[in-house]
Structures are given as structure tokens and as C-alpha cells.
N, C-alpha and C positions, 0 to 999 in steps of 0.2 A: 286538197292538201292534207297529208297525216298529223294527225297531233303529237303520235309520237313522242317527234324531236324536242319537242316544246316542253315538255312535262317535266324535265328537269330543272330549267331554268323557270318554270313556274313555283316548285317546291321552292328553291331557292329564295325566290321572292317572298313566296308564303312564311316563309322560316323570320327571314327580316322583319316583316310586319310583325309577328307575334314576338319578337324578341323586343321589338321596338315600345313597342303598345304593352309590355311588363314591364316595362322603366329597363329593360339590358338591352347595353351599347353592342352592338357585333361586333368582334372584330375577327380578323386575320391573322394575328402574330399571338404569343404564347404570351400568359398573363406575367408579368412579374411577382413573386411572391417574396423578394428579396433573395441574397447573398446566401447560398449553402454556411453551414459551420465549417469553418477552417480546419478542425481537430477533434477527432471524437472524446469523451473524455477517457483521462488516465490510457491516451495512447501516445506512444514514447517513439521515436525515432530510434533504429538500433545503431546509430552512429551519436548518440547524443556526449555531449561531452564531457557529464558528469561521470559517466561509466566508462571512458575512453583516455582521463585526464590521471587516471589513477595506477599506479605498479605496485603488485603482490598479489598477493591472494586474492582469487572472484571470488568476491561474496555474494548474499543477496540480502537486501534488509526490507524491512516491511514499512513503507508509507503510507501516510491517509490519503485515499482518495474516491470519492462520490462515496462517503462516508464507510467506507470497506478498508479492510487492512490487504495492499498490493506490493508485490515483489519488485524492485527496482535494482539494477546489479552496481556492485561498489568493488572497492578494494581495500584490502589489510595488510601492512606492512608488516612482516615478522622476521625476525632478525634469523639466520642462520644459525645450524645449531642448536634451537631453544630447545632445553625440555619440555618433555611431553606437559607435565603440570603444569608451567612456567607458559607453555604456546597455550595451551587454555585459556586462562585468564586474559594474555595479551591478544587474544583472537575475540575474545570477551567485553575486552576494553575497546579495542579496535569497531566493534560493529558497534557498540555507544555511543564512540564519536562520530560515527558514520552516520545512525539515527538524529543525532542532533544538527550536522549540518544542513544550511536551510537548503531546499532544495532546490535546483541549476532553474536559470530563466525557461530552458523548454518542459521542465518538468512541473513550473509553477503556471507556464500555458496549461497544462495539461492538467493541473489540478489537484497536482499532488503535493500536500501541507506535512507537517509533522509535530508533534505532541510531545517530544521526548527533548529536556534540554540538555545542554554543553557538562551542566555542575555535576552529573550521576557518574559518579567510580565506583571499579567493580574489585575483588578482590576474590581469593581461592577460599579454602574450607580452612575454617580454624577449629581448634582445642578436638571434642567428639564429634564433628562435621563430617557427613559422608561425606566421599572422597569427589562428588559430582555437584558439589554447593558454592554456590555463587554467592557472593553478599554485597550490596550496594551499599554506596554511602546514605541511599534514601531509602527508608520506611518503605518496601513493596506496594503495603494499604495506605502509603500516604500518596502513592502516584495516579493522576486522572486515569479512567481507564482508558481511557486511549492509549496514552502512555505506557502503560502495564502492557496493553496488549501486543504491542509494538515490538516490547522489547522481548516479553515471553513468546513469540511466534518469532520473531528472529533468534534467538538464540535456541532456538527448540529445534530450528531446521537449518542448523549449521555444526561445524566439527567444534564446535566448543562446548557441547553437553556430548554424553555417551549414551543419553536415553534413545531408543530408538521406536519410543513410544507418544512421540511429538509433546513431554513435558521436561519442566526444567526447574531446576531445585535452586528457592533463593532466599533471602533472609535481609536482615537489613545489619545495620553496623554496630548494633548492640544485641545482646543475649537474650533476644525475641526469640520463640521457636521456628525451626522452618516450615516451610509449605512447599510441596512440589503441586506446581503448574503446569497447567494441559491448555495447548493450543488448540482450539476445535474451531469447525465449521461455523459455527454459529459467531465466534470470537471474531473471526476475517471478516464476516460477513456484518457484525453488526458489534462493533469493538466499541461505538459511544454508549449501547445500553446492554451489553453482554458481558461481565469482565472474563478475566479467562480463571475456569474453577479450578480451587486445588484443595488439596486434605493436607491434613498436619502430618509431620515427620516426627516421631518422637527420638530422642535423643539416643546415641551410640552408646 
């Protein structure tokens, strides 16, 4: 009779024995490693309802998330009409409060936090203030950088600055000097130990 046929079903035996005699169990079905991740992070649904619940202007603002500054899309309400100066600052304000709201339950699955609170108003250029300066109610160098980063990378990539050089000109609410601010790579990427750099403006 040929051995052949046999030799298969002999390895297979062999296999057993040597799995067995290492202390592993053989089996037949796929191991369980647990449950895949439900959601990668900082990914958003594009029906999500924070971006869907809003009428005006698509904006986009910047949230934290897996410690990076990320685009999340919002809306700004601006009244019909407004001046060009006047829709500035309310486009200004508008993505402020947008920054501050906390972020929707699938955006807080997803990982996305924010840094920038409710209390910061924004206001247009006063006295010899170029014509592109922003001034917050709060101290620019007294904001975390996350926060700074937040709001300087949103406002740098939206129609409420004229720079088209991704920085943006701000001050705070007393007779500090200005600084224009530069959104960069490095800023998005790593906004807790990065702040976003800027040079002095000296006076008009």
C-alpha cells in the first residue's frame, strides 16, 4: 500500500503533538483579540450635528484634538448689510464664540476638547491701530497656548483678517503694543509646546 495518502494526516498529527508538548492549545477558529475601536480618533461624521444645526456663514475653527490643532466646520450669523469693518469684527466675535462652545457628544467621542473660553471679546482697531487689528478683552500673553493657538490659526484662515500670509494682528484691551501672529506648521501640530510666533508692530 502507498504511504503517500498518509503523510498528510501524519504532519497534522505531528503538528499537534509539538503544539501540545510547548504548553499551546491548537485550535480551529480565529483567536479573539477583543472588540476593533469603534472610531478613529478626531474622525467626525459629515452629517454630524454640530456642523448641521447651524445657519450663516461656514466657517471653520480650530479644536484640540490628539494634542494637534484640527478644523471642525461651524456657523456665523451676520446680519445683512453689515460693513465691511463692522462684518470683521462680528465674523471675529462670531468664531470666539464658536471656539468656546463645548464640543457636540460625537465630537467629544472623537476627541475633540477646547481651550478657549465663553469670557474673550473681540473688538476692531482703535486710536493709530492698523486697519487689520483685533483686540481682545484678554491679555494675548495671558492666554494658555493652546488657547492663543486656537484662536490665532482660526482667525488667520478665515475672512476676518486681510493677511493672506496665515498671521493676524491682536493686542489686548489696554495700550500694550501689538504683535502680529503667524500660524505655522509646527503651531497645528504641537500648539501645547509651540506657541504661535510673532514680532512687534510699532505704532502708526
Amino acid at each position: 500500500m502507498s504511504i503517500r495518502g498518509g503523510r498528510p494526516w501524519i504532519a497534522t498529527a505531528l503538528l499537534a503533538t509539538l503544539l501540545s508538548g510547548c504548553g499551546i492549545r491548537a485550535t480551529q477558529v480565529p483567536t479573539d483579540f477583543g472588540p476593533a475601536p469603534s472610531r478613529m480618533p478626531c474622525a467626525l461624521s459629515g452629517t454630524d450635528a454640530s456642523a448641521q444645526a447651524g445657519r450663516g456663514i461656514p466657517v471653520q475653527v480650530f479644536l484640540l484634538c490628539a494634542a494637534q490643532l484640527v478644523t471642525v466646520d461651524r456657523f456665523v450669523r451676520i446680519p445683512d448689510g453689515t460693513a465691511e469693518a463692522e462684518r470683521r469684527v462680528l465674523v471675529a466675535q462670531g468664531l470666539l464664540d464658536q471656539l468656546a462652545v463645548q464640543p457636540s457628544p460625537a465630537e467629544r467621542q472623537a476627541g475633540y476638547t477646547t481651550d478657549v473660553t465663553d469670557k474673550i471679546k473681540v473688538s476692531g482697531p482703535r486710536g493709530k491701530d492698523p486697519s487689520d487689528t483685533f483686540r481682545l478683552s484678554t491679555r494675548p500673553e495671558g492666554l494658555s497656548s493652546y488657547a492663543l493657538g486656537q484662536i490665532v490659526c482660526t482667525f488667520a484662515d478665515s475672512e476676518a483678517t486681510t493677511a493672506d500670509d496665515g498671521s493676524v494682528m491682536l493686542g489686548g484691551p489696554d495700550a500694550q503694543p501689538l504683535r502680529r501672529y503667524q500660524c505655522t506648521a509646527d503651531v497645528r501640530s504641537r500648539p501645547g509646546s509651540v506657541a504661535p510666533p510673532s514680532t512687534g508692530v510699532s505704532d502708526g
